[in-house]
C-alpha positions in Angstrom: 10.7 -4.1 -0.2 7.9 -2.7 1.6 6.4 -0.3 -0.7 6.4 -2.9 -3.5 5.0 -5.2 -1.3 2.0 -2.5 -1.1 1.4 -1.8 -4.0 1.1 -5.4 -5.0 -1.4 -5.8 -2.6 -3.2 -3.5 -4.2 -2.9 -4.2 -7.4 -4.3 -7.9 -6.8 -7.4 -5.8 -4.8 -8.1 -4.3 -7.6 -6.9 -0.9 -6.4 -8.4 0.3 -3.7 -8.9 -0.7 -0.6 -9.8 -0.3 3.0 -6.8 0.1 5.2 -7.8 -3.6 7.3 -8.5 -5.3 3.9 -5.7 -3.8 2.2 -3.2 -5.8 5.1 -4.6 -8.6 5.3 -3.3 -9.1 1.5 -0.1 -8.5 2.1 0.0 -11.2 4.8 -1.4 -13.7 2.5 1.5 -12.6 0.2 3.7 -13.0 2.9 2.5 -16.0 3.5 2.2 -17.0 -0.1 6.4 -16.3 -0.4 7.3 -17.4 3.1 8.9 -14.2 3.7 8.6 -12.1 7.1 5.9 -9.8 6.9 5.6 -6.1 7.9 3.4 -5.2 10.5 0.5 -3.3 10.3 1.9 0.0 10.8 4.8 -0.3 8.9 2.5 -1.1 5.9 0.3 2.1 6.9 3.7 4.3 7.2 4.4 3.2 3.7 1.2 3.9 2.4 1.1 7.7 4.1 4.2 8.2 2.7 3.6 7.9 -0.4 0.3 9.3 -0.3 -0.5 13.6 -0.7 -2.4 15.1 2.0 -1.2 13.2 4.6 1.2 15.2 7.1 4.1 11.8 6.6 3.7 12.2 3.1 7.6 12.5 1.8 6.6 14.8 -1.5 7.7 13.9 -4.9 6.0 10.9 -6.9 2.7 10.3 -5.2 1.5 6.7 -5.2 -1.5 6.3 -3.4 -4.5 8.8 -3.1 -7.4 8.8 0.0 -10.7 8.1 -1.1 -12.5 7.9 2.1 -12.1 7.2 5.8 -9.7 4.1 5.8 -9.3 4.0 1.9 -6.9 4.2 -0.5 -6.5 4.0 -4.4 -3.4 3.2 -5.9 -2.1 5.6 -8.1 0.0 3.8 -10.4 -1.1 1.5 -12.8 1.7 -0.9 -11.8 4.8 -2.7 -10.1 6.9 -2.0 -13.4 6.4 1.5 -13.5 7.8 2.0 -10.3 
């Protein structure tokens, strides 16, 4: 649930974002479903590990790439082609 919870986040930033702005999305989407929300490093875990160049980064499909310090771009266009 996590990782699709990320990438949504993204998606409705636009995709890319700063790490802070980035979770502060997914709790309103939390929020906006009434579901328990990840915490802050559990969303950052998710995002490394999907993301190349990090040293967490699990290999295979990469999601995510860094774009500066604290920012991400999502990689994948969307929710549906995961």
């Amino acid at each position: 649930m996590t990782i699709q919870l990320v990438i949504e986040a993204f998606e409705r930033l636009g995709g890319r974002a700063i790490l802070k702005t980035h979770f502060a999305m997914v709790e309103r989407l939390c929020r906006e479903r009434g579901t328990p929300c990840p915490t802050e490093e559990n969303v950052r875990i998710a995002i490394y590990n999907y993301t190349p160049g990090r040293k967490n980064f699990l290999g295979g499909q990469a999601l995510f790439e860094i774009v500066g310090r604290g920012e991400y771009r999502l990689l994948r266009p969307s929710l549906a082609q995961l």
